[in-house]
N, C-alpha and C positions, 0 to 999 in steps of 0.2 A: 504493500500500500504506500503509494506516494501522497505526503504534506495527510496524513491520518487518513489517506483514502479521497481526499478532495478535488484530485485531479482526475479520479476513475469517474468521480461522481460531481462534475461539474455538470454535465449536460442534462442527468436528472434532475438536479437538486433544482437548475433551471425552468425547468418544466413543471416543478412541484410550485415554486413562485410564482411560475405563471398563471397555475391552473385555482392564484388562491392560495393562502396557510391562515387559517382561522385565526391558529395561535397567534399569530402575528397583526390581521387585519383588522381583528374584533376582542383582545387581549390586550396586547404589549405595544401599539403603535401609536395609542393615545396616552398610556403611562409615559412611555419614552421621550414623546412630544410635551408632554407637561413637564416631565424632569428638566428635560433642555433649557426650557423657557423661552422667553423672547431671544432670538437665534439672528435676528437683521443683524448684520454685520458683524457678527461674531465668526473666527476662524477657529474650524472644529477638524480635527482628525478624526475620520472613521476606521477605529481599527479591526481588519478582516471587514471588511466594505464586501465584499461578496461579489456579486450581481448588482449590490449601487442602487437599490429601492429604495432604502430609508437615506441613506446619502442625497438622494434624486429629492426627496420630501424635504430634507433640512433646506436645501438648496433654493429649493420652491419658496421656501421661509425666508429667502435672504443670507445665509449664512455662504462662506466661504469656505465647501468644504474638499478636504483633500482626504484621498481617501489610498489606504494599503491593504494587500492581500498577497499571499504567496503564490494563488493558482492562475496563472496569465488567462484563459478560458472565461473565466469570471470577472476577472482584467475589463478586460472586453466586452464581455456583456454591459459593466458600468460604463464604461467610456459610449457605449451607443446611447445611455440613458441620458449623455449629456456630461456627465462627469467627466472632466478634464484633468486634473490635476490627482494623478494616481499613479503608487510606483505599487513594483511589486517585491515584498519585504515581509517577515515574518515581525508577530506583535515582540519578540523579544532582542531585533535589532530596528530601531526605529532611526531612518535618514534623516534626521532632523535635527537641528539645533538646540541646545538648551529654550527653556521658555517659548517656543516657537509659536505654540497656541494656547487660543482662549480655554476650548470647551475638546474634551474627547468623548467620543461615544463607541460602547462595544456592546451589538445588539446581538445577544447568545450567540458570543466567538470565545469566552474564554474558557470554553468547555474544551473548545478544538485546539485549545494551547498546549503544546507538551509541558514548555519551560514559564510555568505562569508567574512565580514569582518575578522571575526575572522580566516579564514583559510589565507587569507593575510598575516593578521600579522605573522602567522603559520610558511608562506612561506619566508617573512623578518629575520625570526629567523634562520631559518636552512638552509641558504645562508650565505658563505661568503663574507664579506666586500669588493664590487665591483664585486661579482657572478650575471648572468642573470636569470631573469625570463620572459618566453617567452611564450607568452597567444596566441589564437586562442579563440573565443567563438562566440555566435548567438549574434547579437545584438538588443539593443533594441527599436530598429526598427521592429524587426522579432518578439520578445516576445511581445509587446502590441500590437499587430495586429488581426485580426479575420481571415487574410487570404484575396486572392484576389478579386480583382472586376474585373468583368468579363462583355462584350457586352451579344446579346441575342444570340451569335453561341458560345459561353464558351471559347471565348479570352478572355486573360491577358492583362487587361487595367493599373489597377495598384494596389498599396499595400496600404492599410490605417492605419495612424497610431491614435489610438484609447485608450485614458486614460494615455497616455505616463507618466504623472504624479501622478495618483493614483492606477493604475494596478499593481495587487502583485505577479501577474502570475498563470498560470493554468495545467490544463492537456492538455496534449499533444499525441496523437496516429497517429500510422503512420507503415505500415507493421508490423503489429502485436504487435507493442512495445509502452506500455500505462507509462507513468514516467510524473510525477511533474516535471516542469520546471520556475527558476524564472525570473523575470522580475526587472531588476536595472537599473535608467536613467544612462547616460551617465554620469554626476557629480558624483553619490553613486560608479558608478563603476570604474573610476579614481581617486574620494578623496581616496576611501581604501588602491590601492596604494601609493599616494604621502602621506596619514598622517601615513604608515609604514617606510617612510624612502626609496622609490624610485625613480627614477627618470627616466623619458620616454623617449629612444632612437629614435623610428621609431614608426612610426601608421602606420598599410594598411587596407584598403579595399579592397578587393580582387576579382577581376574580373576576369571571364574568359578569355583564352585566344585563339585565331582563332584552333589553336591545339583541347584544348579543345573540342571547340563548335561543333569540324570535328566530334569529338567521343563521344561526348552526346548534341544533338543539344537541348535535353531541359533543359538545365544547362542556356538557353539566356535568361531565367528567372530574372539569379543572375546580370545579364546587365541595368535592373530594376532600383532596390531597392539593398543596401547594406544589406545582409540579415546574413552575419559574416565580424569578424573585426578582425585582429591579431598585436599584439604588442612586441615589446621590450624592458622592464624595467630593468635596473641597481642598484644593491643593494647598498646605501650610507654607505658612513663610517661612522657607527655612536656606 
């Protein structure tokens, strides 16, 4: 598997985007956009920009955004979206200057990090003093799990959670698209950013809402189990 499988599975993962991701359109697209905030003139790095959907939205808003990813395929999907300013770079070596931007945003890409610490720090670096960085990711609730438990008519009873502490994560397929996904408790994944020098605005947990539920009624899943988490951290002056 090349870049966790991202390259086999660029042209799916395309095609799942285009055909719609609930999670995404009716979930985490109005969180992510309320975390950002007002975004007019703000210069934002999108790290793992993908395909350049939500890069494509910020931009729609005014923002000035640049955006990195390691799978040139996906490169290129963004760059047809409009997106100009994109190299291709993993979140743990970022091309850029100390302080270089306002706001970063990583919209469920730090799952697909090998070296997450270290793209933190990354991300602490090339923010300026008091710039936001604004996560979305699966959490690990959803990575150490096997998946549902179900009665004997294939209801959703509920979710298990399974090695919370020693699971390092697995493969993961799903419409076509086979990627390495890892698995960080809750402590590995908020010490990275407080011992970079962050500080935590807002937690969510992000539930469907009646809206939603009208338009994909099997999103009442995510009504469950917190199965993504989205954040707002603050870069300290340091």
């Amino acid at each position: 598997m090349k870049e966790g499988g991202w390259i086999e599975s660029a042209d799916a993962w395309q095609k799942f985007v285009d055909e719609g991701d609930s999670n995404r359109t009716h979930l985490l697209d109005e969180v992510m956009l309320r975390l950002c905030g007002d975004v007019n003139r703000v210069v934002i790095l999108d790290v793992g920009c993908g395909e350049g959907r939500f890069g494509k939205m910020l931009a729609e808003l005014g923002a000035s955004v640049v955006g990195i990813d390691p799978v040139r395929a996906l490169l290129a999907s963004a760059k047809e979206k409009g997106l100009s300013r994109l190299a291709r770079s993993r979140g743990e070596r970022l091309p850029f200057s100390n302080g270089a931007f306002d706001q970063v945003v990583s919209y469920v890409t730090f799952v697909d990090i090998e070296g997450f610490e270290v793209a933190v720090a990354e991300i602490a670096r090339v923010l300026r003093p008091g710039g936001r960085c604004v996560v979305s990711n699966v959490t690990p609730i959803s990575t150490c799990s096997s998946g549902w438990v179900k009665d004997s008519e294939g209801r959703k009873l509920h979710w298990p959670v399974h090695r919370y502490f020693a699971y390092p994560g697995g493969i993961q397929s799903w419409r076509g698209i086979t990627v390495m996904q890892h698995h960080r408790t809750l402590e590995r994944f908020f010490g990275a950013f407080l011992r970079s020098g962050f500080l935590l605005r807002e937690y969510l947990e992000p539930v469907p809402t009646p809206a939603a539920l009208e338009s994909d009624p099997g999103m009442a899943d995510l009504s469950i189990a917190p199965l993504f988490h989205a954040m707002l951290w603050e870069r300290g002056s340091f």
